[in-house]
C-alpha positions, -999 to +999 in steps of 0.1 A: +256+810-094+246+775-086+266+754-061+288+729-081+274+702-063+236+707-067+229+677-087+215+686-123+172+688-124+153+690-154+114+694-154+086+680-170+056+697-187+025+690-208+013+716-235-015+737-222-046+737-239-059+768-232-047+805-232-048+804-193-035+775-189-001+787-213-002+818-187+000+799-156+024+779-172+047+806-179+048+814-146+054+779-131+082+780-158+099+809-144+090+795-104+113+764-115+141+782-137+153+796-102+164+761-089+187+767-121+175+737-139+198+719-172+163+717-192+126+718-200+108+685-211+073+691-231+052+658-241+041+648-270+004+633-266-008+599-282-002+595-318+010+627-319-023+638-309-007+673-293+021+678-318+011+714-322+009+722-291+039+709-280+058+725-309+040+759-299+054+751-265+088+739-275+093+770-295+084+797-265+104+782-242+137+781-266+129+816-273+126+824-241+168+812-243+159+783-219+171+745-231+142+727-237+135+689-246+108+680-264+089+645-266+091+629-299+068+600-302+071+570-331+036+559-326+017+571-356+043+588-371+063+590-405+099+592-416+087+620-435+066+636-405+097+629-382+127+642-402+104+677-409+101+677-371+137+672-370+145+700-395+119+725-378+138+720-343+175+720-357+166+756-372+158+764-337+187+754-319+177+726-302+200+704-293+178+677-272+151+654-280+130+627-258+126+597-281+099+573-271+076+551-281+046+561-273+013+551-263-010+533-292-040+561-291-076+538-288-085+531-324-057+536-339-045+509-371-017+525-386+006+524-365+033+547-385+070+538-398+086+530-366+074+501-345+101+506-313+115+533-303+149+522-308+138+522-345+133+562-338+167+567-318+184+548-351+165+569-373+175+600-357+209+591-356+210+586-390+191+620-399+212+643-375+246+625-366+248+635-327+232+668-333+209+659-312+210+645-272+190+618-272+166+608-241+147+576-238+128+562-213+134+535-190+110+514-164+129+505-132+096+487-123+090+470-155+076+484-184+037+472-182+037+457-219+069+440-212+066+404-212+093+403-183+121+423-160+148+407-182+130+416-215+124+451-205+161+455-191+173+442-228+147+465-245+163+492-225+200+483-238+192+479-276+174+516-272+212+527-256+229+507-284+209+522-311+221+559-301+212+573-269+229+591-250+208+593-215+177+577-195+152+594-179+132+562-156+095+563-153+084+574-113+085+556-089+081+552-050+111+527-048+144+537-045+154+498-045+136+490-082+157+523-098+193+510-079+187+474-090+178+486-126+208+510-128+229+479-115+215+455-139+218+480-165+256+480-157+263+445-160+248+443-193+273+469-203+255+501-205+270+528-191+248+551-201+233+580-173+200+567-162+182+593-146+157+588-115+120+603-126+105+618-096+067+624-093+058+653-061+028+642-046+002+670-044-031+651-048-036+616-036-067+606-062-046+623-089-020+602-079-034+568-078-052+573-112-021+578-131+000+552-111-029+526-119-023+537-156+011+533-162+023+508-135+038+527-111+037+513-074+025+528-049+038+512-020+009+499+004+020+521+035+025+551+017-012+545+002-030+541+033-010+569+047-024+589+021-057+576+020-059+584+058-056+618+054-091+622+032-097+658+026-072+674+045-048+687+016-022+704+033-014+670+056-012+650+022+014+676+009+036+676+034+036+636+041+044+634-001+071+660+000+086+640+033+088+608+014+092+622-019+125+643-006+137+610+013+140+593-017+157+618-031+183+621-009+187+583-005+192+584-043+220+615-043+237+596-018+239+568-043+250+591-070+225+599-091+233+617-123+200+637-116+168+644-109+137+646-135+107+662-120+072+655-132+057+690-123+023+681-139+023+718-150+025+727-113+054+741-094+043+744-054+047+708-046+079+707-069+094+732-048+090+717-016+107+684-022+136+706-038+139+728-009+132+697+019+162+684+002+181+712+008+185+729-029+176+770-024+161+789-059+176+822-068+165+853-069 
């Protein structure tokens, strides 16, 4: 039985490409389904660029009776390609979906039927009614294509408007960006749950690559913190899950509706924010 007033976790994962790495996976998967989680995430790559993979994924995981998410991307794709998608996961059971945009693959010159996604979230509303519950992303730091804070923050509410039902934020290091996004988002009139993404910190050079990729701050003192630490694994582990499980709490105590977990397919460094912030697995 989980305590009543655990808050609700989800965690994120990226299809495997190899038989080993679907093994490990499946035993990271079963690590995290002790802390009881409401759902699986699997992402969808670049243009759809992993779509079989991540429906291979998808599929195990339902049938392993687990509620899983997974990533649809409009970047590339088709009415036609979605609403089969659609069909293939409704036949399934699944009742969640992560509609996003996507990132615009290097190359690429068709860029497929839907230009936003908001265009996806209307277009899945139209398919399916609210057979679906729909996930979209939101950028508490600014989305780094966005032209400004306030254009992001209205970006945000037309994706709400056009049919979702939740947000799941992009990581971040600053519990001040997500509360001031949430608030903003509230006095534009979306109500909507807006869900704090959390990134563990395991490796620092890991780390700093993606942050650099997607615009994620790392603050300065946390950085040379890090940085300080050079080789020494275990001392960057535990500083990330001390400031990692911080900000966590900070943000329960401002009533989060949640806590999304990007496990990076990983489960060790997951587990030590979760427990530093006081949540026990079963079992």
């Amino acid at each position: 039985m989980t305590n009543p007033s655990d808050p609700a976790l989800s965690f994120e994962f990226f299809p495997p490409n190899t038989t080993e790495g679907a093994t490990r996976l499946r035993e990271v998967r079963a690590r995290l389904d002790r802390f009881a989680p409401e759902f699986f995430s699997v992402t969808y790559g670049a243009g759809g660029a992993t779509r079989e993979k991540t429906l291979a994924t998808v599929l195990e995981i339902a049938a392993e009776g687990r509620t899983v998410a997974p990533h649809l991307s409009c970047v590339g794709a088709t009415r036609d390609s979605v609403r089969e998608l659609l069909a293939l996961y409704r036949a399934h059971g699944i009742r969640r979906l992560v509609a996003l945009r996507g990132d615009v693959p290097s190359g690429m010159r068709e860029p497929g039927d839907f230009r936003h996604a908001s265009d996806l979230v209307a277009f899945v509303r139209a398919e399916t009614a609210d057979w679906f519950r729909l996930e979209v992303a939101a950028y508490p730091e600014m989305h780094p294509q966005a032209r400004s804070p306030r254009d992001d923050l209205e970006a945000f509410a037309i994706k709400v408007r056009a049919g979702a039902d939740s947000a799941i934020t992009q990581y971040f290091f600053n519990a001040d960006a997500y509360l001031r996004f949430r608030d903003d988002a509230r006095r534009l009139g979306i109500d909507a749950p807006i869900v704090p993404g959390i990134m563990p910190i395991g490796n620092f050079t890991q780390l700093a690559r993606f942050s650099d990729a997607c615009g994620a701050e790392i603050p300065r003192w946390i950085r040379l913190r890090l940085a300080s630490f050079g080789d020494d694994v275990e001392a960057i582990r535990d500083f990330g899950a001390e400031v990692v499980a911080a900000m966590c709490r900070r943000l329960l105590a401002e009533g989060v509706p949640g806590l999304h977990f990007y496990t990076l397919n990983q489960s060790a460094a997951v587990a030590r924010v979760l427990e530093a912030i006081g949540l026990v697995a079963r079992g």
